[in-house]
DOFI-755809 format. One record per residue (C-alpha): residue number from 1; x negated, y negated, z. Coordinates in Angstrom, 3 decimals, padded with zeros to 6 digits. Layout:
ZAMAR    i         X         Y         Z
ZAMAR  NUM         X         Y         Z
...
//
This chain:
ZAMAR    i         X         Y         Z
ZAMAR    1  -090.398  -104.943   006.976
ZAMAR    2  -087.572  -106.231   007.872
ZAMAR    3  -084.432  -106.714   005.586
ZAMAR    4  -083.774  -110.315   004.640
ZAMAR    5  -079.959  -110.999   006.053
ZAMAR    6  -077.627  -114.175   005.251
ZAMAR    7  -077.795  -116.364   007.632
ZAMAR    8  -074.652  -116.153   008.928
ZAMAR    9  -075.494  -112.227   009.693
ZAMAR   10  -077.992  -112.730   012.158
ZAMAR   11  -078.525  -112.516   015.356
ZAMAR   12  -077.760  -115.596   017.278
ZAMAR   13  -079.908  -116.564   020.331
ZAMAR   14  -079.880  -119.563   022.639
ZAMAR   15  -082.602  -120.710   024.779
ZAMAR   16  -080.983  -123.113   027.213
ZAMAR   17  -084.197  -125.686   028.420
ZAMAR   18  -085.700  -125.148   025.097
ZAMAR   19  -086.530  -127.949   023.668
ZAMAR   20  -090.285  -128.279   025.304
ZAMAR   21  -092.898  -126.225   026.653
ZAMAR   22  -092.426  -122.336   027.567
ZAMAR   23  -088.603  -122.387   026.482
ZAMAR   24  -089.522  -123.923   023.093
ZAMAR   25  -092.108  -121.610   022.698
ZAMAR   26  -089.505  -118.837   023.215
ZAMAR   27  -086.876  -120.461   020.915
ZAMAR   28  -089.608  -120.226   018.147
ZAMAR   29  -090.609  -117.116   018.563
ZAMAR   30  -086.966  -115.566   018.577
ZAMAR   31  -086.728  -117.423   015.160
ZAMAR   32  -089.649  -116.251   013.297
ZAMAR   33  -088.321  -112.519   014.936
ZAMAR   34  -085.316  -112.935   012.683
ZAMAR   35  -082.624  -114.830   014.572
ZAMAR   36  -080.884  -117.313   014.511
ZAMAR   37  -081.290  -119.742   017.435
ZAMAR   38  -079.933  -122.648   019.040
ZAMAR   39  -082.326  -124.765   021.343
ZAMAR   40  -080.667  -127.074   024.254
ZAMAR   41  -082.036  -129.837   025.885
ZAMAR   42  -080.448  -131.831   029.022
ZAMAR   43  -081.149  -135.428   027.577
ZAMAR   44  -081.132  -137.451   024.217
ZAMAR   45  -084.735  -137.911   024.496
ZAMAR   46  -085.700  -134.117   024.810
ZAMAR   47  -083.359  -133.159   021.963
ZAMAR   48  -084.166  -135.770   019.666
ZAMAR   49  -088.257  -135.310   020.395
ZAMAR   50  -087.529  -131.652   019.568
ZAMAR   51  -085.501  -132.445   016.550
ZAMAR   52  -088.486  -134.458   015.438
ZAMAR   53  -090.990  -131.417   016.023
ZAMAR   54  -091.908  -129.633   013.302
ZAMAR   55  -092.589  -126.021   014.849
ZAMAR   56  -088.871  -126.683   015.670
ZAMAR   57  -087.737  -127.462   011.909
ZAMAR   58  -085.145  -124.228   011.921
ZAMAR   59  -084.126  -124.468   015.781
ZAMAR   60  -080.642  -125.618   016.062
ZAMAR   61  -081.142  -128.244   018.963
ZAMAR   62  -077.788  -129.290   020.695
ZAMAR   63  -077.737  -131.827   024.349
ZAMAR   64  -076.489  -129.160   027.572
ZAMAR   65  -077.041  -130.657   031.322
ZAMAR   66  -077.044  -126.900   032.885
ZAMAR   67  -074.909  -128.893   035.920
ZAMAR   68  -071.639  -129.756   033.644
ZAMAR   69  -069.653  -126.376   034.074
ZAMAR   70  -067.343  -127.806   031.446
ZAMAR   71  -070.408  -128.619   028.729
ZAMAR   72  -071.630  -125.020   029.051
ZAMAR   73  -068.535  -123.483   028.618
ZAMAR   74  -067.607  -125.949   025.564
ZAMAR   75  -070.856  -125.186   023.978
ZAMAR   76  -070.485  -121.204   024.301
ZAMAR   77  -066.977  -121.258   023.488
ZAMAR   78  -067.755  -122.961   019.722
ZAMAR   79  -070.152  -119.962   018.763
ZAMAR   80  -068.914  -117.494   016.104
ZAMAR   81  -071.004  -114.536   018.342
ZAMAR   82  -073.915  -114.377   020.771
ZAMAR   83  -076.790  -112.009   020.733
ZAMAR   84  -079.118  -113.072   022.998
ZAMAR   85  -079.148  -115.616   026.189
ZAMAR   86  -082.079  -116.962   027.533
ZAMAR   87  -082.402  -119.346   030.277
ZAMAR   88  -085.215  -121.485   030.536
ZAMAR   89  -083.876  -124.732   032.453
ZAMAR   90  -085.982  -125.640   035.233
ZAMAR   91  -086.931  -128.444   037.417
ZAMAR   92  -089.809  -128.923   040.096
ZAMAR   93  -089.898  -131.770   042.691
ZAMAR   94  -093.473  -131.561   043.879
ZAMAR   95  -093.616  -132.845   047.578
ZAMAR   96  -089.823  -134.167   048.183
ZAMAR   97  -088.010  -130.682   048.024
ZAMAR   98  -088.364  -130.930   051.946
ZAMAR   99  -085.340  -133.529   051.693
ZAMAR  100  -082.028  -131.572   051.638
ZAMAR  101  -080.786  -133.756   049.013
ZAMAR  102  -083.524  -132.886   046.679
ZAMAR  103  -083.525  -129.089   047.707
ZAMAR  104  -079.799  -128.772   046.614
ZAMAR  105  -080.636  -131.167   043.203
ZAMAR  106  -083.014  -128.630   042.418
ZAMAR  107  -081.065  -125.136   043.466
ZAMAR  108  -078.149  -126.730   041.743
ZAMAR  109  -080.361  -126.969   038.175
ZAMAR  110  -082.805  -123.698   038.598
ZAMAR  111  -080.107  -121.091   040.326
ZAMAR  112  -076.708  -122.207   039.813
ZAMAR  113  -077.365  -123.346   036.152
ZAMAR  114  -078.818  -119.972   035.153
ZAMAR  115  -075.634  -118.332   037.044
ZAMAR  116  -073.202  -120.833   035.320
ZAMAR  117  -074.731  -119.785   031.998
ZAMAR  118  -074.290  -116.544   032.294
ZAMAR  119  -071.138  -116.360   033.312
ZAMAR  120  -069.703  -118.586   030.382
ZAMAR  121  -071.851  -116.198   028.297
ZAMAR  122  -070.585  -113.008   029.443
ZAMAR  123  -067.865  -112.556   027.073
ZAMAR  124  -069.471  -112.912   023.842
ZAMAR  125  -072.531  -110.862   024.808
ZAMAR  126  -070.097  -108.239   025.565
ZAMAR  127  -068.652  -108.335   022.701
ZAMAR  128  -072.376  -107.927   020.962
ZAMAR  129  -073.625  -105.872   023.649
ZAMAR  130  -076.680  -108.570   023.957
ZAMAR  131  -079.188  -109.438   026.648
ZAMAR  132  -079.882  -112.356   029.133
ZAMAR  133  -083.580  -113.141   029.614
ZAMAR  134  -083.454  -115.496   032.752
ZAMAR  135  -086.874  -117.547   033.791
ZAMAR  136  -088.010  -116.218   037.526
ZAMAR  137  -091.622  -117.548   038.491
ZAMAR  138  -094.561  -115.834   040.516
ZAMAR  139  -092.643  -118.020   043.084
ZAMAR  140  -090.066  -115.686   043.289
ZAMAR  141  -092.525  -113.138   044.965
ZAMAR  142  -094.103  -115.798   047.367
ZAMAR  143  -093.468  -119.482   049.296
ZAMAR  144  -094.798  -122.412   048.127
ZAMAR  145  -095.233  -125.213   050.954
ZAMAR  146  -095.057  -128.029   048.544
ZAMAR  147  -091.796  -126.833   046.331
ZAMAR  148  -089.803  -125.061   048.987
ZAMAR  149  -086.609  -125.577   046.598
ZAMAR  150  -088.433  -124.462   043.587
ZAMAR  151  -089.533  -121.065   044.997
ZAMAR  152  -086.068  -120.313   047.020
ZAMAR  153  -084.494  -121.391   043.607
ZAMAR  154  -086.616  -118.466   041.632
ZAMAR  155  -086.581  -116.008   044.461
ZAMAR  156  -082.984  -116.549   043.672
ZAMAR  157  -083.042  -116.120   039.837
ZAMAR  158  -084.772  -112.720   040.400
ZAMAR  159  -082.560  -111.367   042.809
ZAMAR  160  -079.682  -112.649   040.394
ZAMAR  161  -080.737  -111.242   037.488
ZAMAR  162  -081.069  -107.886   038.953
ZAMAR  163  -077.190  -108.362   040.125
ZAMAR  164  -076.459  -109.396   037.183
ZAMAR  165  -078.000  -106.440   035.475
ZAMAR  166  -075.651  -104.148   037.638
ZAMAR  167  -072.919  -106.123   037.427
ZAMAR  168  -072.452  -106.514   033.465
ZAMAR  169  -074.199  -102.673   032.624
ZAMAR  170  -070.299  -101.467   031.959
ZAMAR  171  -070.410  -104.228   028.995
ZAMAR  172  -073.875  -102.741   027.661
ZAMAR  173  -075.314  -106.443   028.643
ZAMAR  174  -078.660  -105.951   029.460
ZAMAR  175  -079.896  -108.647   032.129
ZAMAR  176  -083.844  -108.782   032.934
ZAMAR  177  -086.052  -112.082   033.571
ZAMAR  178  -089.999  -112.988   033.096
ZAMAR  179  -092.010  -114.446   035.636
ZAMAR  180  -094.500  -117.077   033.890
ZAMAR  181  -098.140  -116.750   036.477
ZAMAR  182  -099.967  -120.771   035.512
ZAMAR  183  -099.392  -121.862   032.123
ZAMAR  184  -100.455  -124.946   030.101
ZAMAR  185  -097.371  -126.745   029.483
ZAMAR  186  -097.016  -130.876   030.778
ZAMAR  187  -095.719  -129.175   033.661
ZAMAR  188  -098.880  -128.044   034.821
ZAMAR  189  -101.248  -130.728   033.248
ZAMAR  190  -102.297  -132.357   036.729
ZAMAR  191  -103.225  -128.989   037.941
ZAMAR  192  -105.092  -128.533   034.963
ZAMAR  193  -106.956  -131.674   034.632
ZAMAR  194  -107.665  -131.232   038.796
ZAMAR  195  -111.505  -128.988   038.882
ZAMAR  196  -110.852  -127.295   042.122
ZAMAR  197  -107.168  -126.797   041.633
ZAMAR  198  -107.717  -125.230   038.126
ZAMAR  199  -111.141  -123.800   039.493
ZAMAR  200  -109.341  -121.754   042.020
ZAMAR  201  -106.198  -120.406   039.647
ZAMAR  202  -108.564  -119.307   037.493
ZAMAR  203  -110.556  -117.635   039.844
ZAMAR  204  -107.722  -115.758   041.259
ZAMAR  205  -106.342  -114.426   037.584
ZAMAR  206  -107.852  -111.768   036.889
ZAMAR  207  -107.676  -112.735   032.918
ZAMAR  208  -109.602  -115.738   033.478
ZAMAR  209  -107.594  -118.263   031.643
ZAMAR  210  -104.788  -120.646   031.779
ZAMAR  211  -101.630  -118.825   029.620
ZAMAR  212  -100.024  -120.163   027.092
ZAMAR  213  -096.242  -120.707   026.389
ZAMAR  214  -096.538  -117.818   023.489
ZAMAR  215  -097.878  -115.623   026.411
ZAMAR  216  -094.442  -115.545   027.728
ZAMAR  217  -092.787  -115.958   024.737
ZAMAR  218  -093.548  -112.323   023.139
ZAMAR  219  -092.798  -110.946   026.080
ZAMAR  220  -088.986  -111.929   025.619
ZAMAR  221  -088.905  -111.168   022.102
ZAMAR  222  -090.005  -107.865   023.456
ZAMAR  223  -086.765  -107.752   026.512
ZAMAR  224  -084.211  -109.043   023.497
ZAMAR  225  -085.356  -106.194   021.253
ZAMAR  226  -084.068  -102.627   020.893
ZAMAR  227  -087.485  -101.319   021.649
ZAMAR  228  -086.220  -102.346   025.359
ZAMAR  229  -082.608  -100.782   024.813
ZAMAR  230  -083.283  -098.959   028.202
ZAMAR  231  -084.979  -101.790   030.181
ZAMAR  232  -082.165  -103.932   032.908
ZAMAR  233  -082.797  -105.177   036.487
ZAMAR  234  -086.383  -106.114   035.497
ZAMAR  235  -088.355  -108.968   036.541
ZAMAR  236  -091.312  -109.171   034.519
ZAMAR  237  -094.692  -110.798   035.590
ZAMAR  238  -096.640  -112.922   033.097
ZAMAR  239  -099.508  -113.911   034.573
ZAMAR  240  -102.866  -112.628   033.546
ZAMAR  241  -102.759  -110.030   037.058
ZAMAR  242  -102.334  -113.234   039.582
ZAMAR  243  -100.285  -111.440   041.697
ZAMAR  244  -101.902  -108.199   042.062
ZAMAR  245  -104.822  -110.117   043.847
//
């Protein structure tokens, strides 16, 4: 069992895009693990609908746009100590990512977010010698014709987190990402409520179901724990065997 610690001894955590879906599944799961976490959102309406959700009753929830260089940096330099970093903001344009404009909206979110977090982490998990736990996709190992920004922008966060990894070893920061397969979150209702769309993801996972946000959740718990003191560079699929078919 684990010993019961003043609050201002634990380990602090924050899940940036965690306010909904996978990433507040993660920020719950990190709490009820024994740390302390903080929960960002990037408008009013997702930080005040989290701040009304009970399952998020001891998340911290603060407001973070992952594009303003100067938020992050504001919001990192007010903690006390940092433990463990997970990103979790994401967008997906379905359909207009073939404009340029949209593409770079996207990258800009996805990619250069996640970098821009890290880096204004960096110190303070050095200082901890913490993890990052970055969000990749399946679509980092294959195209998508529809979301051509959304792939490119997680084929990106997998080849950055394995930089990364290298890159901040010397400060004992370890740097790995998951890679969610389908999961039921709002993001994926319409392919959910769709027969043959769902009908054909299901028949390709090997598992035979539609994961859930606390299937990638544990998972990170798992990457932020000492039990994987000796894990970096990883990018770990979630995804009921998808891509091994």
């Amino acid at each position: 069992m684990m010993k019961r610690m003043k609050k201002d001894t634990l380990p602090l955590a924050v899940v940036v895009g965690g306010t909904s879906g996978i990433g507040a599944a993660i920020a719950q799961a990190l709490q009820a693990s024994g740390r302390e976490v903080i929960a960002t959102g990037a408008t009013d309406g997702e930080v005040q609908r989290a701040v009304n959700d009970p399952a998020m009753q001891h998340v911290q929830v603060r407001q973070l746009d992952v594009r303003n260089n100067e938020a992050i940096e504001s919001l990192f330099a007010e903690l006390p100590r940092l433990d463990v970093l997970v990103n979790c903001a994401g967008v997906i344009r379905r359909g207009a990512e073939l404009d340029p404009a949209v593409f770079a909206e996207v990258l800009d979110i996805n990619l250069n977010g996640t970098m821009r977090c890290c880096t204004a982490a960096r110190p303070l998990l050095a200082q901890s010698r913490g993890c990052i736990i970055n969000t990749a996709s399946m679509l980092s190992f294959f195209g998508g014709g529809l979301v051509p920004a959304y792939s490119a922008s997680k084929g990106g966060v997998a080849q950055l987190t394995k930089s990364l990894a290298i890159a901040y070893a010397a400060e004992g920061i370890r740097v790995n990402a998951v890679a969610p397969g389908w999961i039921a979150t709002p993001l994926t209702q319409a392919l959910q409520d769709d027969p043959e769309r769902s009908g054909a993801i299901l028949g390709r996972t090997p598992l035979g179901r539609w994961g859930k946000p606390d299937d990638v959740a544990d998972p990170v718990v798992f990457l932020a724990s000492h039990a994987a003191r000796f894990i970096t560079g990883v990018i770990l699929p979630v995804d009921g065997g998808y891509l091994i078919q």
